[in-house]
C-alpha positions, -999 to +999 in steps of 0.1 A: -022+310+169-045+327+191-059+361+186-041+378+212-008+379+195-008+407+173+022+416+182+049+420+146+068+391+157+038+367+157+032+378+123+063+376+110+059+338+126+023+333+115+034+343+078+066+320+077+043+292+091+021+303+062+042+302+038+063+266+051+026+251+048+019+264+015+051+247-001+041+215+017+006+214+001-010+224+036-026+260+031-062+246+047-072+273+070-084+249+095-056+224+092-031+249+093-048+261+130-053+231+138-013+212+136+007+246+137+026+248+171+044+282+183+060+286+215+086+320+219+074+326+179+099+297+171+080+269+146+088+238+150+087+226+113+099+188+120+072+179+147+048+204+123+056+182+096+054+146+113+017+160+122+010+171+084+015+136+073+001+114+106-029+138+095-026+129+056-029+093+067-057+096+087-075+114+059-064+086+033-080+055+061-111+081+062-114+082+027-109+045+024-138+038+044-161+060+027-152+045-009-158+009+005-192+022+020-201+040-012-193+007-030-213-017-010-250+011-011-239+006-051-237-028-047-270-033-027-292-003-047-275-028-078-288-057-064-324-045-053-325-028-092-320-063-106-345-081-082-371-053-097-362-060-129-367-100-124-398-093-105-416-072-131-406-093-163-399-130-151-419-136-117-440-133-098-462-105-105-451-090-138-462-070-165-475-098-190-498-114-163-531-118-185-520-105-214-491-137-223-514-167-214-482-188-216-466-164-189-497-167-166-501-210-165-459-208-158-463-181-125-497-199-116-477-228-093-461-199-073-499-181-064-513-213-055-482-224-030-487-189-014-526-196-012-521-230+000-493-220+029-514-186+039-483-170+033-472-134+047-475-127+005-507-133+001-520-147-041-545-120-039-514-090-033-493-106-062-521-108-088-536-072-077-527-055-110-543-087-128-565-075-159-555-040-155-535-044-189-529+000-181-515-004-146-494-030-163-480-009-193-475+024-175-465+015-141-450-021-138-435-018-176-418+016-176-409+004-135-392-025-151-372-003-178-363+023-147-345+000-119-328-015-152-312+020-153-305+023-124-271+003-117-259+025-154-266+058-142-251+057-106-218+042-115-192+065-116-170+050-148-203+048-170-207+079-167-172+092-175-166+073-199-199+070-219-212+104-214-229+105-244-250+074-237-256+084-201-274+116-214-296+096-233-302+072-209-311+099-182-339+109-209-354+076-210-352+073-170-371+105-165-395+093-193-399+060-172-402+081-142-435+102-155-451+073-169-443+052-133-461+081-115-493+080-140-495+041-130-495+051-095-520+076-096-541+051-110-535+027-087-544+048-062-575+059-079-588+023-083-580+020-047-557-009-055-532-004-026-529-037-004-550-021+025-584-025+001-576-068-004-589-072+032-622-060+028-630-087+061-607-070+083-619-037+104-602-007+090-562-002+097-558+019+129-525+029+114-528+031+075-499+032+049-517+044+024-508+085+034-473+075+038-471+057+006-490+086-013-461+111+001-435+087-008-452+086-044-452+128-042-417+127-035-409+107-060-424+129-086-408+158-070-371+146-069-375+136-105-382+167-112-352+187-093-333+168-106-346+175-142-346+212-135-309+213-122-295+196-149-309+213-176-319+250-165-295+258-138-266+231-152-255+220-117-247+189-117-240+189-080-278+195-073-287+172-100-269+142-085-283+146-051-320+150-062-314+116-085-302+099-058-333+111-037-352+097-064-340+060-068-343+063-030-380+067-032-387+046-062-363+015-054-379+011-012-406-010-034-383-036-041-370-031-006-399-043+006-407-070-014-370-077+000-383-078+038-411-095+027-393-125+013-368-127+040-379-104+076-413-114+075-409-149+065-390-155+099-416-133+119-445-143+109-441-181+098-472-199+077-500-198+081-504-163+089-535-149+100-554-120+082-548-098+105-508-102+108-506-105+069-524-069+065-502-055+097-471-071+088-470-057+047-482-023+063-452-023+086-426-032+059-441-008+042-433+022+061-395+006+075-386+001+036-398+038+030-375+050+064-346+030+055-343+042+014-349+078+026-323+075+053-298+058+035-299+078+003-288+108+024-264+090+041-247+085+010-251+119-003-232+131+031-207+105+021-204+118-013-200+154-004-173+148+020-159+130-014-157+159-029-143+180-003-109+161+002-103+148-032-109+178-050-129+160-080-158+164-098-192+152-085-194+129-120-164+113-109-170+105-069-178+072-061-216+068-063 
């Protein structure tokens, strides 16, 4: 109704309207302007309700979409979790390079095929951690443990219906999360970022290495929001949305390993020069980063809207 009838009649009218709506499970305030229809302060309550339910059906197709959109990021931030996890433990560059001899003569074929093609994924980038037994244990270990995790703590019937083991689990993530971010600062200390393995090459007009030390910030940050909203202000709202900011940032490493294996093989096909292998990791680099950070708050848009029309709590929205 507009705002020039103020008249007692459209009142009267306006509060029937009201009141019609209300018993029909339509009090929204912006639904209610939106569908009601008043001409000579007469509702019309059949055409009123034939817009009421052609309006519930569009909402239910929305809402469709936006579960089958929430399941498919769950299904890919799954997927990328598990390709960290087999990365780290199994091959190529994992955590017992060096320190399992066994491990090291098995994974050995794969460096020498990459060092024998000139591949995009250079032997020298897959064995960088190699007799750094403390990068290993605090950043490519605990890494491991936290994409493991991962799938557990963002699916929405684990955490209903084990709530007790999702707590815990949430401690050991965080734990995972602190000791990933000590690795990092000493990888970045030993200057063992990718950009240092071409010493041959003239220095990168664009580096990675500020963007990657702000994703690695962020990463320490979002961790602990989310820490801080959970447990001082108990919001678990907040505490959802800075946790999902936070696999974001941590899981655009297996992203780009990802891209690596698949983009860049098609791009830039053996034997790739130097010069394309350094530019080529760089670029992944910083798409992976834009694409995780994008993405996560795409979700978290996604989410909210969730919440909006069904009412629910954040635990139970489809993650």
């Amino acid at each position: 109704f507009h705002n020039s009838l103020v008249s007692s009649k459209h009142f009267a009218s306006t509060k029937k309207a009201s009141t019609w709506l209300e018993n029909n499970g339509m009090a929204n305030h912006k639904q209610y302007h939106a569908m009601c229809r008043c001409d000579n302060n007469i509702l019309d309550t059949s055409s009123l309700s034939k817009e009421i339910q052609g309006c519930k059906h569009q909402q239910a197709r929305q809402r469709q979409r936006r579960q089958l959109q929430l399941r498919w990021l769950y299904i890919a931030v799954s997927y990328l979790s598990l390709q960290m996890v087999l990365w780290m433990t199994v091959a190529p560059a994992t955590w017992l390079l060096t320190i399992s001899p066994l491990h090291s003569r098995l994974v050995t074929p794969i460096f020498s095929y990459l060092e024998r093609t000139q591949n995009i994924l250079t032997a020298d980038l897959m064995t960088k951690f190699i007799h750094r037994p403390l990068v290993q244990c605090t950043h490519i270990l605990p890494g491991a443990l936290w994409s493991l995790m991962v799938p557990f703590q963002l699916h929405p019937t684990f955490r209903k219906t084990h709530r007790k083991a999702h707590k815990r689990m949430g401690y050991i993530f965080f734990a995972c999360s602190v000791l990933t971010s000590m690795g990092a600062g000493i990888i970045l200390a030993k200057k063992l970022m990718f950009e240092h393995f071409f010493p041959d090459l003239p220095p990168f007009r664009f580096p990675s290495e500020p963007i990657v030390i702000a994703v690695a910030l962020w990463f320490v940050y979002t961790a602990g929001r989310a820490w801080y909203a959970v447990l001082w202000e108990r919001n678990i709202e907040q505490h959802q949305t800075w946790v999902l900011r936070h696999i974001a940032s941590g899981i655009r490493v297996s992203l780009l390993r990802l891209f690596a294996m698949t983009v860049a093989q098609v791009l830039f096909r053996p034997p790739t020069p130097r010069t394309a292998q350094r530019a080529a990791f760089g670029d992944i680099s910083k798409v992976s980063c834009a694409v995780c950070i994008v993405v996560a708050e795409y979700a978290i848009r996604l989410i909210r809207a969730e919440k909006r029309e069904s009412n629910v709590e954040w635990g139970d929205a489809r993650v």
